[in-house]
Structure formats: C-alpha cells, structure tokens
N, C-alpha and C positions, 0 to 999 in steps of 0.2 A: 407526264400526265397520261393516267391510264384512257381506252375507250368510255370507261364508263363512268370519267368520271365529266365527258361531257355528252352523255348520252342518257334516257332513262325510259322508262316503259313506254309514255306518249309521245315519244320521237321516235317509237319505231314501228311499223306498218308493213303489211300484205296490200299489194294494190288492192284485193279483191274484199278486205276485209272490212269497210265502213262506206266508201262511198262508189266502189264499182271498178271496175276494170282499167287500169292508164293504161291508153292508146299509144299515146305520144311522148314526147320529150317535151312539150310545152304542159303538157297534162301531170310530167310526171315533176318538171322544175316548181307546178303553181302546188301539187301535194306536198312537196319537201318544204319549198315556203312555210305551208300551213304548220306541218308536224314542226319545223324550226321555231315559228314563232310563238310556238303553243307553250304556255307559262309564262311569255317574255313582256315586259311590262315596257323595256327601252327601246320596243324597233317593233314595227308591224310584219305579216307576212307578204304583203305587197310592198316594201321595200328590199323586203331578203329576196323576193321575186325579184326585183330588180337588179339587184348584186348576182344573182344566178344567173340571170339572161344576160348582164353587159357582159361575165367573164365568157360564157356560150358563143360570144359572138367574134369575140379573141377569137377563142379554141374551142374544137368539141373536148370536151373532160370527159368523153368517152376512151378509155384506157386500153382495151380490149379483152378478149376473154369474157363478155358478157358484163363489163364494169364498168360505171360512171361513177367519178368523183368529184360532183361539183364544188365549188368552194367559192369562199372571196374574204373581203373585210367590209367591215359596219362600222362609221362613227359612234354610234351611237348604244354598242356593246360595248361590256367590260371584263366578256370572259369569251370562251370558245365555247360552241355550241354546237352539235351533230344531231343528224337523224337521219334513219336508214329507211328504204322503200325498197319491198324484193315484190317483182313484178311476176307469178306465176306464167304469163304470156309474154317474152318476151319483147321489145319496144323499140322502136329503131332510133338511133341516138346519135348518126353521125360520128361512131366509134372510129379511133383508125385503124383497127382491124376489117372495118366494114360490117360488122357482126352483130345485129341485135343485143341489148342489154336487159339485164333482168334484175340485176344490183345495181345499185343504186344508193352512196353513202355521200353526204354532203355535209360539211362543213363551213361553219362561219363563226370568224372572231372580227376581235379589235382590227382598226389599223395600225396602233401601235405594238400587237405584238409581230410581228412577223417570224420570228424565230420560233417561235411554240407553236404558230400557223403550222409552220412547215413538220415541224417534228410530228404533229399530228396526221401530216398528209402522207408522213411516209409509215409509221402505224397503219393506219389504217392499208397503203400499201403491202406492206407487210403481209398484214392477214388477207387481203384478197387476193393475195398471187398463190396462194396454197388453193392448187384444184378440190385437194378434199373436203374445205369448209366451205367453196364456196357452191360445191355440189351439195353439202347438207343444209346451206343457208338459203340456196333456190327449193328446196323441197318441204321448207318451215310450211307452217300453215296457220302463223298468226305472226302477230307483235312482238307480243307474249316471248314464244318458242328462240323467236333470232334473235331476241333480245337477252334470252338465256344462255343463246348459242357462244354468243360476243363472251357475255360475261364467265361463260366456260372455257375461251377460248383462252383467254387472258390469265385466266388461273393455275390454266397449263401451262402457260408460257409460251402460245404459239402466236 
C-alpha cells in the first residue's frame, strides 16, 4: 500500500495554514485528530484524539531528526488512514533525540490489521529518514505542496 493511497489533499497541512501556529504536542496531536477525521463518517476526531494521546503516553513517537510518528488502532475503522502536519516553527515533542519536531505524520488503522499497520509505519520510515526530503518537506509552504512532495516522492521510488 502506497502513501497515497491512505493520504489525500485534506489530511495534509502547514501548521500555519488555516488555524495558526501549533505550539505544542497537544496542539499538534488535536490538528492531526481533526485532518484524520476529516471525511471519516466511522470514528470522530476526539476519539482518534484519543488513540493518539493513550499511545503518547506509552511512548513519545517522537523518532528524532525533527519527526513524529503517531499512530494506533480504531475499532471502528476499516481501512488505514494518514495525515501529515509540517510545523514551520518547530515544537517540542518529547523526541528521544530531545530535538524539537516540525514533521509530523500520523497514522491510524483497524485493530484488525496490524500487519499493513506496520508495513505502513515503516514506509513512511523510510521516507523520513532521507535528510533531503525531509529538508524540502519543512520548507513546503502549504498542504497543497507536501502533498505533491509525498506523491513525487513515491513515483521515484524513494
């Protein structure tokens, strides 16, 4: 399963670009909520809020190199879902590098899948360990743009 095909224009976001600046890691889990939930008819974004803060509280999903990857599982999904938030001003996220985050890709599916969970988690791995994308993905300047990024990323093959 490619990025995009659980991704799409309104899961993807510039903190700065509709409702103002995330501060925080609570600011930037209740944005990813929203972008996740947006179109979803089986799950609200204060339960995906939910599943993003119990797994937060496990672990930071702070990766390091300026990345979080939150994720979980939903009953009440029957597919895998992502959306991306690049935060112009970086955010403090409890990384274990200790390093501010500025990407930000999240993740949620079923409970039942867990193997497509995963294979998903490490795609997306993949592409954000390459410092060159994740240097032109901080410097997008819409939705739009990183959302073109992704989908050019992927057609390369990287």
């Amino acid at each position: 399963m490619a990025l995009a095909d659980i991704l799409n224009p309104d899961r993807v976001s510039v903190s700065c670009e509709t409702e103002g600046l995330v501060q925080d890691k609570e600011q930037a889990l209740r944005r990813l909520a929203a972008l996740l939930a947006n179109g979803q008819k089986a799950v609200s974004g204060e339960r995906i809020l939910e599943v993003l803060a119990e797994r937060e509280k496990l672990q930071s999903t702070g990766v390091g190199a300026g990345v979080a990857v939150p994720h979980g599982s939903v009953a009440e999904l029957d597919h895998q879902i992502g959306a991306l938030l690049v935060c112009p001003e970086p955010i403090p996220f409890d990384a274990i590098d200790g390093q501010p985050v500025s990407i930000i890709f999240a993740l949620v599916g079923p409970k039942g899948a867990p193997a497509e969970h995963l294979k998903l988690l490490a795609r997306v791995s993949r592409l954000l360990r390459q410092p060159g994308f994740r240097k032109q993905l901080s410097e997008v300047g819409s939705g739009a743009e990183a959302y073109q990024l992704i989908l050019g990323s992927e057609a390369a093959g990287t």
